[in-house]
ROSE-558122 format. One record per residue (C-alpha): residue number from 1; chain; x, y, z. Coordinates in Angstrom, 3 decimals. Example, Ala and Ser with C-alpha at 12.3 -4.5 7.8 and 13.67 -1.06 7.14 Angstrom:
BEGIN
{num=1 cadena=A X=12.300 Y=-4.500 Z=7.800}
{num=2 cadena=A X=13.670 Y=-1.060 Z=7.140}
# end
This chain:
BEGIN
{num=1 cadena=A X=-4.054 Y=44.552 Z=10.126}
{num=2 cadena=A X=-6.497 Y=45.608 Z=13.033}
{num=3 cadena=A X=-9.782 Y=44.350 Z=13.339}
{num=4 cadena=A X=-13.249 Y=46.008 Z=13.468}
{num=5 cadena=A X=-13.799 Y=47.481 Z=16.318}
{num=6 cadena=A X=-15.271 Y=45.276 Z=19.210}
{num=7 cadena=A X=-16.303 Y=45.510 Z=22.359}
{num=8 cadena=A X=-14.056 Y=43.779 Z=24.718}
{num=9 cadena=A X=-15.621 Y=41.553 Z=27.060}
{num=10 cadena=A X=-16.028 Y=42.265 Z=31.072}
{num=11 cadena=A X=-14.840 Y=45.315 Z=32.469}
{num=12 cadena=A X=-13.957 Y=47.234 Z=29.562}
{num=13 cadena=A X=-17.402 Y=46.270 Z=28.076}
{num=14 cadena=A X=-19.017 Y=48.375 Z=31.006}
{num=15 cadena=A X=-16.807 Y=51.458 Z=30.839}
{num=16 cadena=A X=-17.949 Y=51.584 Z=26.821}
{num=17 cadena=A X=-14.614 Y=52.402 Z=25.221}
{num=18 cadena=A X=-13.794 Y=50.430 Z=22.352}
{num=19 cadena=A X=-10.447 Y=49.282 Z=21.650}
{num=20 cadena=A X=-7.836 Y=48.077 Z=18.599}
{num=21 cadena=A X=-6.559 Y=44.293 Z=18.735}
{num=22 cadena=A X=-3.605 Y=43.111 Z=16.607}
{num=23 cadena=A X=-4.266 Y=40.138 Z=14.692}
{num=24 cadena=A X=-0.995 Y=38.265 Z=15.906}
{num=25 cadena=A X=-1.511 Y=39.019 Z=19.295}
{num=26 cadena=A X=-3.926 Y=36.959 Z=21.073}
{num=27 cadena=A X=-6.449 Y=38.914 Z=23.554}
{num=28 cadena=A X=-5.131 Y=39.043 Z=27.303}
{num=29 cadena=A X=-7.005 Y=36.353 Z=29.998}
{num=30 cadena=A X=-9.966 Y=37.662 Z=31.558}
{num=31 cadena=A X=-8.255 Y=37.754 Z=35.165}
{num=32 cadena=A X=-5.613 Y=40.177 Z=33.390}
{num=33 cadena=A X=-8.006 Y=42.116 Z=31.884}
{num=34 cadena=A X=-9.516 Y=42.662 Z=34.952}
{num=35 cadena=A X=-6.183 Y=43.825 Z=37.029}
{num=36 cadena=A X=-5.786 Y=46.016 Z=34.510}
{num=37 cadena=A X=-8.803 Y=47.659 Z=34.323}
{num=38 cadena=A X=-8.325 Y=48.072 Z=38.593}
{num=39 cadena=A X=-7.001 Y=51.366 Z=39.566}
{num=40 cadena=A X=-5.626 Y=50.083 Z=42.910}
{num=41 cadena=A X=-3.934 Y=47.256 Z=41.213}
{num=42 cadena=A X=-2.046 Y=49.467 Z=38.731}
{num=43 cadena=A X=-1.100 Y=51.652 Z=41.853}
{num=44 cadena=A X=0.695 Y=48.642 Z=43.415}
{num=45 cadena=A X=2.396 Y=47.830 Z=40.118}
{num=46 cadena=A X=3.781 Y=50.978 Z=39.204}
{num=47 cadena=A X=4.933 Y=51.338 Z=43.183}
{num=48 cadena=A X=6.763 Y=47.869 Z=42.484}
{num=49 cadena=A X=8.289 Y=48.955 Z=39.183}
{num=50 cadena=A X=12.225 Y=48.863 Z=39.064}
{num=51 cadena=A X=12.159 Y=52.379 Z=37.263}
{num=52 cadena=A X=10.410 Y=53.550 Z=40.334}
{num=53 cadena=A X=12.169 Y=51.233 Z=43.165}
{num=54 cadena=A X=15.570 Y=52.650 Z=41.408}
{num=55 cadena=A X=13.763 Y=56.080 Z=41.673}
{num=56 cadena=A X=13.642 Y=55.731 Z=45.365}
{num=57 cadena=A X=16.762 Y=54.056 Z=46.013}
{num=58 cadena=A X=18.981 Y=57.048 Z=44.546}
{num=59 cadena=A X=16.693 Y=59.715 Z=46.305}
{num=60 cadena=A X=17.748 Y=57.601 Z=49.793}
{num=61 cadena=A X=21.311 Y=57.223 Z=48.711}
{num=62 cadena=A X=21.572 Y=61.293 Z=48.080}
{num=63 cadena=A X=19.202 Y=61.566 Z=51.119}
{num=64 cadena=A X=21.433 Y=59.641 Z=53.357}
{num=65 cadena=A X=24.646 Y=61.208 Z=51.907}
{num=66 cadena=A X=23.611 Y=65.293 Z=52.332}
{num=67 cadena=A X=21.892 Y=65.150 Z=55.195}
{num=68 cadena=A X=21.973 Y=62.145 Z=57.453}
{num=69 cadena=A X=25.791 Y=61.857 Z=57.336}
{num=70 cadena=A X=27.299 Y=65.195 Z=57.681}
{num=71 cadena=A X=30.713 Y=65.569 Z=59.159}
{num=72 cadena=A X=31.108 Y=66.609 Z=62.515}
{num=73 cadena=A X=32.731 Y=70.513 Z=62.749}
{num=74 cadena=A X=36.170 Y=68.957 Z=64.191}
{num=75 cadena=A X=36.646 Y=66.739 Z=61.220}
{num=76 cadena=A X=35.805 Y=69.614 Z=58.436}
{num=77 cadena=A X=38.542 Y=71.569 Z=60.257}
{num=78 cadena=A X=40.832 Y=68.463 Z=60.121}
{num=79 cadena=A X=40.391 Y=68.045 Z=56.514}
{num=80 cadena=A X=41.217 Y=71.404 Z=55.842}
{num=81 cadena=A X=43.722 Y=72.315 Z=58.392}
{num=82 cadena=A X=44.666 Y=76.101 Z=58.843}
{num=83 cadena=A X=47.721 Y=77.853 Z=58.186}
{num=84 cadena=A X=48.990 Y=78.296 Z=61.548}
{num=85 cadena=A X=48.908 Y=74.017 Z=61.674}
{num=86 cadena=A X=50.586 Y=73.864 Z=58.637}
{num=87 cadena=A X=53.359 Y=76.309 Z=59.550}
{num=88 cadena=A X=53.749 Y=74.780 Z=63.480}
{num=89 cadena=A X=54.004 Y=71.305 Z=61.307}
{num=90 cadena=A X=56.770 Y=72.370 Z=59.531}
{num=91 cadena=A X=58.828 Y=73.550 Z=62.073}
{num=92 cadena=A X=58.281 Y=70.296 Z=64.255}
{num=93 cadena=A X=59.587 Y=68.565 Z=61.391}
{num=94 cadena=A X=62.605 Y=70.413 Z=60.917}
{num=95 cadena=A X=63.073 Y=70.883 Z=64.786}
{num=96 cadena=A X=63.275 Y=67.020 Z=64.317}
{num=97 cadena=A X=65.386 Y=66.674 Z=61.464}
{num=98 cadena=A X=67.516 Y=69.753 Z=62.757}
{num=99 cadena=A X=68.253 Y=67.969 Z=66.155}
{num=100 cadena=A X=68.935 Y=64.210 Z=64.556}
{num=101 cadena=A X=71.642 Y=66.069 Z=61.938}
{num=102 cadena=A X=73.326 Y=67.789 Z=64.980}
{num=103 cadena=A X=73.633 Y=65.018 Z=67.482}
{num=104 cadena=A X=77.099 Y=64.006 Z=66.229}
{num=105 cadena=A X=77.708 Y=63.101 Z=69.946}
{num=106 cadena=A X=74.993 Y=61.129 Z=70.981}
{num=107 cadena=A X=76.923 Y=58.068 Z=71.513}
{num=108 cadena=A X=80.463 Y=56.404 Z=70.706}
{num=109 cadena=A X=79.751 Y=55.491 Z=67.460}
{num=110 cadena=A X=78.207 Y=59.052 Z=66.247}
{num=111 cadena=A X=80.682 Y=61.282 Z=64.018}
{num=112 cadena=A X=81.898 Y=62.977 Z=66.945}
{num=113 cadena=A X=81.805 Y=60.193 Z=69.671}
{num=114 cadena=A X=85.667 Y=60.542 Z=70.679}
{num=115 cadena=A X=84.376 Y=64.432 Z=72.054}
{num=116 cadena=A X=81.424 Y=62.809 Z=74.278}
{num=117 cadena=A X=83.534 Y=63.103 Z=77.410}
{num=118 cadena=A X=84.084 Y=66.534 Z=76.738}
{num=119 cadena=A X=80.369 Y=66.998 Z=76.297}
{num=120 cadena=A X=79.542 Y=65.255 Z=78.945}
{num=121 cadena=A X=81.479 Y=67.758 Z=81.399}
{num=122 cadena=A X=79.644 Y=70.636 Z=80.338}
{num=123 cadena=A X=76.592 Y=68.835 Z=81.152}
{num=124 cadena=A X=77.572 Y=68.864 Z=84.421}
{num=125 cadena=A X=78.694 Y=71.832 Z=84.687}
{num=126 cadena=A X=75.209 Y=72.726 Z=84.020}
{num=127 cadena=A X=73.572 Y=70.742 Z=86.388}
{num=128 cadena=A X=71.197 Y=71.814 Z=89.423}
{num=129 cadena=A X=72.923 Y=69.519 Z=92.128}
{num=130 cadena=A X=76.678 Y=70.864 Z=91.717}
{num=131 cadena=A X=75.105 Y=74.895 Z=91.375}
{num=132 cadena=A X=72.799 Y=74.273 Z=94.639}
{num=133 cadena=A X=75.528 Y=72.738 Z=96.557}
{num=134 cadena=A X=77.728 Y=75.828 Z=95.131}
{num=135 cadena=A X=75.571 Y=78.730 Z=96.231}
{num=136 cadena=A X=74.830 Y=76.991 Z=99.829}
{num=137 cadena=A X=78.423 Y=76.643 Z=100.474}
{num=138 cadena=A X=79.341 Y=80.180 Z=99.628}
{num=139 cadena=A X=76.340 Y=81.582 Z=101.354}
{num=140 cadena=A X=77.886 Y=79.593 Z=104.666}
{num=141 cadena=A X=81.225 Y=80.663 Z=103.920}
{num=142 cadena=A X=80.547 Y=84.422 Z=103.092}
{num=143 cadena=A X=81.121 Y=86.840 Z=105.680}
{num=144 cadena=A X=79.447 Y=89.933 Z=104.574}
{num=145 cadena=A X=75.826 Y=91.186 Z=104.694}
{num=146 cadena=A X=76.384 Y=92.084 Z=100.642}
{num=147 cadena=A X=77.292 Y=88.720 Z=99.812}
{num=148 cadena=A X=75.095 Y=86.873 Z=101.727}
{num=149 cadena=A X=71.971 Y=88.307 Z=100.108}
{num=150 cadena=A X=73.900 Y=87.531 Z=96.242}
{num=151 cadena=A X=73.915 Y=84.069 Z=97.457}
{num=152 cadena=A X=70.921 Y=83.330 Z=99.338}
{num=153 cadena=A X=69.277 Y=85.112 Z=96.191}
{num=154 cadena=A X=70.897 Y=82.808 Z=93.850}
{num=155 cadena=A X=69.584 Y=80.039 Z=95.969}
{num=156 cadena=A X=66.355 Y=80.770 Z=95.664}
{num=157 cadena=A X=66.660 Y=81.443 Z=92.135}
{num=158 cadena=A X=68.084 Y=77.928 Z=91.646}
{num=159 cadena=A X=65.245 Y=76.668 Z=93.563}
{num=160 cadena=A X=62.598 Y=78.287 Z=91.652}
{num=161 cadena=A X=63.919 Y=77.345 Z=88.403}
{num=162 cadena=A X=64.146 Y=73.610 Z=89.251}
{num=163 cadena=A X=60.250 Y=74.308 Z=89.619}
{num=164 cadena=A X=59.019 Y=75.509 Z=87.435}
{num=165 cadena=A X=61.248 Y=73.885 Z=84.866}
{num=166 cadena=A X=59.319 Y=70.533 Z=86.390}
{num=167 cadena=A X=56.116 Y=71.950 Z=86.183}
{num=168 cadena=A X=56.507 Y=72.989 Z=82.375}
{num=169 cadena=A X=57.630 Y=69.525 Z=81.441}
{num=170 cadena=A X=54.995 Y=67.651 Z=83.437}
{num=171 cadena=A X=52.164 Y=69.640 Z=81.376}
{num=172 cadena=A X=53.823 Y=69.408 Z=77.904}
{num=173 cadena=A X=55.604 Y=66.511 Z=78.340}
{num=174 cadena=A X=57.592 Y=65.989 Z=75.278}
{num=175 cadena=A X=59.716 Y=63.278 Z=74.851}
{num=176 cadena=A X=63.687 Y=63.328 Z=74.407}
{num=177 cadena=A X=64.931 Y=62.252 Z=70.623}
{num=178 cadena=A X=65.053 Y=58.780 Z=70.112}
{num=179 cadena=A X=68.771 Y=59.111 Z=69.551}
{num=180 cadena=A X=69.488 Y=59.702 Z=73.308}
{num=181 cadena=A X=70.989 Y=57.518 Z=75.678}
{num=182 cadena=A X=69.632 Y=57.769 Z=79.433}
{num=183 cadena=A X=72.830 Y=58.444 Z=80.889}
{num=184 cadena=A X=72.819 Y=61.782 Z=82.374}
{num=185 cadena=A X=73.624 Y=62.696 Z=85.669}
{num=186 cadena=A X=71.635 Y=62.501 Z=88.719}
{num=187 cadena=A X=68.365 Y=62.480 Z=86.697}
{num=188 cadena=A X=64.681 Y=62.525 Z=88.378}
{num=189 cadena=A X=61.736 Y=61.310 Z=87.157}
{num=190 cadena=A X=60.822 Y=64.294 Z=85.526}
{num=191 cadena=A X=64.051 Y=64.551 Z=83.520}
{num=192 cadena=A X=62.561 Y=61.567 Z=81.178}
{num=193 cadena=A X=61.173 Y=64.659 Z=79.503}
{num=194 cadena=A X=62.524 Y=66.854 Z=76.949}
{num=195 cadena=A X=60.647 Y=70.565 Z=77.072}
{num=196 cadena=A X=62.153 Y=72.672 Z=77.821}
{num=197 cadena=A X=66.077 Y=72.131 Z=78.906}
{num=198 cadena=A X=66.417 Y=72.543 Z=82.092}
{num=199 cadena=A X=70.255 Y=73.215 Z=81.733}
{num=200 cadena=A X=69.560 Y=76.149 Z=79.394}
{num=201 cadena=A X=67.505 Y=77.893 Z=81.790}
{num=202 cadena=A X=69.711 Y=77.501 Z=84.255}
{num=203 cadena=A X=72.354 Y=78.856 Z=82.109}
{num=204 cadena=A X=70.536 Y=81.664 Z=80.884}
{num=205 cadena=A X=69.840 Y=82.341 Z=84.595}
{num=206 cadena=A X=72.613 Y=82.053 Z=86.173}
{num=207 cadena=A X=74.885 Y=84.085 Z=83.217}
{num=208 cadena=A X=72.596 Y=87.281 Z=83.676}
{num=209 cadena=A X=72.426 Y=86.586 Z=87.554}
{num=210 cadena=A X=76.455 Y=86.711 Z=87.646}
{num=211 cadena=A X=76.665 Y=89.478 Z=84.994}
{num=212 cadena=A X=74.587 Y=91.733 Z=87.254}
{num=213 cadena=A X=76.009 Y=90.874 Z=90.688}
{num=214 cadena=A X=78.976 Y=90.005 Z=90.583}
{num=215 cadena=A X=81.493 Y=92.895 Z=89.418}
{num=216 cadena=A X=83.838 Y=90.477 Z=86.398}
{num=217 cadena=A X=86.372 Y=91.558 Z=84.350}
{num=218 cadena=A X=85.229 Y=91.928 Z=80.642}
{num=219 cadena=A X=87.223 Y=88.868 Z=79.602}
{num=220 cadena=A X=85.519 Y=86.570 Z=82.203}
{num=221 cadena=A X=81.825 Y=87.830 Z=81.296}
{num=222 cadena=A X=82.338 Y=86.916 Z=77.981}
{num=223 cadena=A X=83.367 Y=83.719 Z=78.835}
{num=224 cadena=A X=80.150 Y=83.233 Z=81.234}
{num=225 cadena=A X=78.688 Y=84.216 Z=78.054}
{num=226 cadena=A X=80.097 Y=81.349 Z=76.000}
{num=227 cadena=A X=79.762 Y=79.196 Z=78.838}
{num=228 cadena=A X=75.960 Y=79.838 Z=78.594}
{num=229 cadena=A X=76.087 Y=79.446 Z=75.023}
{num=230 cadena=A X=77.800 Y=76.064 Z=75.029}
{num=231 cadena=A X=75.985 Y=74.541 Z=77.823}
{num=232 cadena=A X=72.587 Y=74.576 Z=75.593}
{num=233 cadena=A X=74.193 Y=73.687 Z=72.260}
{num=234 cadena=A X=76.195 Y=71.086 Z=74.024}
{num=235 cadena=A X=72.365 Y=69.493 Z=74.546}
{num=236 cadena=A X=71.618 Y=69.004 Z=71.331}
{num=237 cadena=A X=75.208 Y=68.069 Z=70.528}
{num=238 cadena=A X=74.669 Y=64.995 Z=73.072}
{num=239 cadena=A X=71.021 Y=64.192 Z=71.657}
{num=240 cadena=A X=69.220 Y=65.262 Z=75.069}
{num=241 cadena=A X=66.965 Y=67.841 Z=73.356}
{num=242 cadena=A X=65.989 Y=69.090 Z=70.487}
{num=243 cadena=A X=66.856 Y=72.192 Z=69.131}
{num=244 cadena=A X=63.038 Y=73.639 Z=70.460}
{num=245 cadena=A X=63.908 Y=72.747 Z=74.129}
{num=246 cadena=A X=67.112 Y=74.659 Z=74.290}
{num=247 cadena=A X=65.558 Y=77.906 Z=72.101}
{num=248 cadena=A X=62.991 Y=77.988 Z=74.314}
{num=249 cadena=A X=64.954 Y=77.055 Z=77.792}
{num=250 cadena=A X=67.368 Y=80.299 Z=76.766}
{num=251 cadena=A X=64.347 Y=82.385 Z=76.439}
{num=252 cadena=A X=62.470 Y=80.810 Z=79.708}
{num=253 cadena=A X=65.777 Y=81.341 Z=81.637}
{num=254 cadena=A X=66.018 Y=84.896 Z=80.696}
{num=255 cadena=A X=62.765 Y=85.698 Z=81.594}
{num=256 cadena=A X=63.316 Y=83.707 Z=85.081}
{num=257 cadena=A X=66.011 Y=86.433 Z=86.017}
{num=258 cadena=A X=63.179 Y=88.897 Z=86.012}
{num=259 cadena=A X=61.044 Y=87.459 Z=88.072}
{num=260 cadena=A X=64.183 Y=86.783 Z=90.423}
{num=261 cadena=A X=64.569 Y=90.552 Z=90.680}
{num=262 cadena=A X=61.407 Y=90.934 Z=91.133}
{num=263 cadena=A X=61.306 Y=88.766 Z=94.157}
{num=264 cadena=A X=64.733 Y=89.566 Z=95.566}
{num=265 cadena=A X=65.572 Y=89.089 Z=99.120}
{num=266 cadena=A X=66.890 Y=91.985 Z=101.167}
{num=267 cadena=A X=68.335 Y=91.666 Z=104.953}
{num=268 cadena=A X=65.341 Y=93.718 Z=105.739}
{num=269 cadena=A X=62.626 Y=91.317 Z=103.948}
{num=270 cadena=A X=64.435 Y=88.292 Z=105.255}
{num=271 cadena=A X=64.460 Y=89.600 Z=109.062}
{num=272 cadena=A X=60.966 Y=90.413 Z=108.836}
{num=273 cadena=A X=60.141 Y=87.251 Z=107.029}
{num=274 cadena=A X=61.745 Y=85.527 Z=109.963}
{num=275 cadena=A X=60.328 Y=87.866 Z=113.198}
{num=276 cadena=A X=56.875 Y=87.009 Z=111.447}
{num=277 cadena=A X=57.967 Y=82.986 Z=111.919}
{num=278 cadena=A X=58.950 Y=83.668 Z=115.237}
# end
């Protein structure tokens, strides 16, 4: 039951408001009494308050989390990767699994391994070395104006295509499937590179080069044909490349014919070529 009103002692006797004590509660100490009557003191304790330090804490945390750590623009578009990356992943993993499935000839042991030989001799059949010694010996050998130009042409055609077949695989520089064995003939040390096949641009080359010089009976253009066509599947058959690096060394061959035309050597460019060395 409260007691009659009193006046507390001290402070709160000075401010003249009167105030209600319980009967089983004894009266705070003086030094309390006067804390609590201090504004600047009940500043500091509400400021030290765990409601209030708990306040503070979360309004850092969701500080810290909106604003002081946003993502950087690269990362966003990592974490939600476009279409286009999506689709180009796909079709490097099938490429993959594509090329692993059909290198039944990699090595003796493979499903196929009793037809490596075989493989092995269109490979070379493909190669740079055996076509550049070709087309130099027939360009000695060749005693007419007509076929001299076919064959210095194919020369240089041979010569540009071991270029820029280098300089594509230097900048992409894919590597060859891990099921390949680095046996191949006469290799560089470009060649430890996979994109694009070098013997199916050659191919492609040198079938349209042949198709549109040389005058062929239809039976032996389709079998340049199928020689083309076997040289780049026999790639992937022997684990060289994947099935990318032959697509692609078709289409890069085919396009290098073009550019073969358009540089093609006459008699009358190559004289004044060589009057303007002179």
């Amino acid at each position: 039951m409260p007691s009659p009103k009193a006046r507390s002692g001290g402070v709160g006797g000075s401010s003249g408001r009167y105030e209600f004590m319980s009967l089983s509660r004894s009266p705070p100490p003086p030094a309390l009494q006067r804390q609590g009557s201090d504004p600047t003191a009940a500043r500091l304790r509400a400021a030290d308050s765990p409601t209030r330090r708990r306040g503070s804490g979360s309004s850092t945390a969701s500080t810290s989390s909106t604003g002081g750590q946003q993502l950087p623009e690269e990362d966003c578009m990592r974490l939600n990767p476009s279409i286009l990356g999506i689709a180009l992943s796909s079709l490097l993993a099938i490429d993959l699994w594509l090329s692993k499935r059909l290198g039944v000839c990699a090595c003796e042991d493979s499903s196929w391994g009793s037809v490596r030989p075989l493989m092995k001799l269109v490979e070379v059949s493909g190669h740079g070395i055996p076509w550049l010694v070709g087309a130099a010996y027939c360009l000695y050998k060749s005693d007419s104006a007509a076929g001299q130009e076919v064959m210095l042409n194919l020369l240089m055609a041979l010569v540009l295509d071991l270029v820029l077949v280098s300089i594509v695989k230097a900048v992409v520089r894919r590597r060859r499937p891990a099921h390949n064995r680095m046996d191949m003939f006469a290799t560089f040390s470009v060649d430890r590179y996979s994109f694009p096949s070098g013997h199916a641009t050659r191919a492609a080359m040198c079938a349209r080069f042949l198709l549109a010089h040389l005058v062929l009976a239809a039976p032996l253009r389709v079998l340049v044909l199928l020689w083309a066509a076997f040289v780049g599947f026999s790639r992937v058959l022997l684990g060289r490349h994947n099935v990318t690096d032959v697509a692609f060394g078709f289409f890069m061959g085919y396009c290098q014919y073009n550019l073969v035309e358009a540089l093609w050597l006459s008699p009358v460019t190559l004289q004044s070529m060589v009057g303007q060395l002179e």
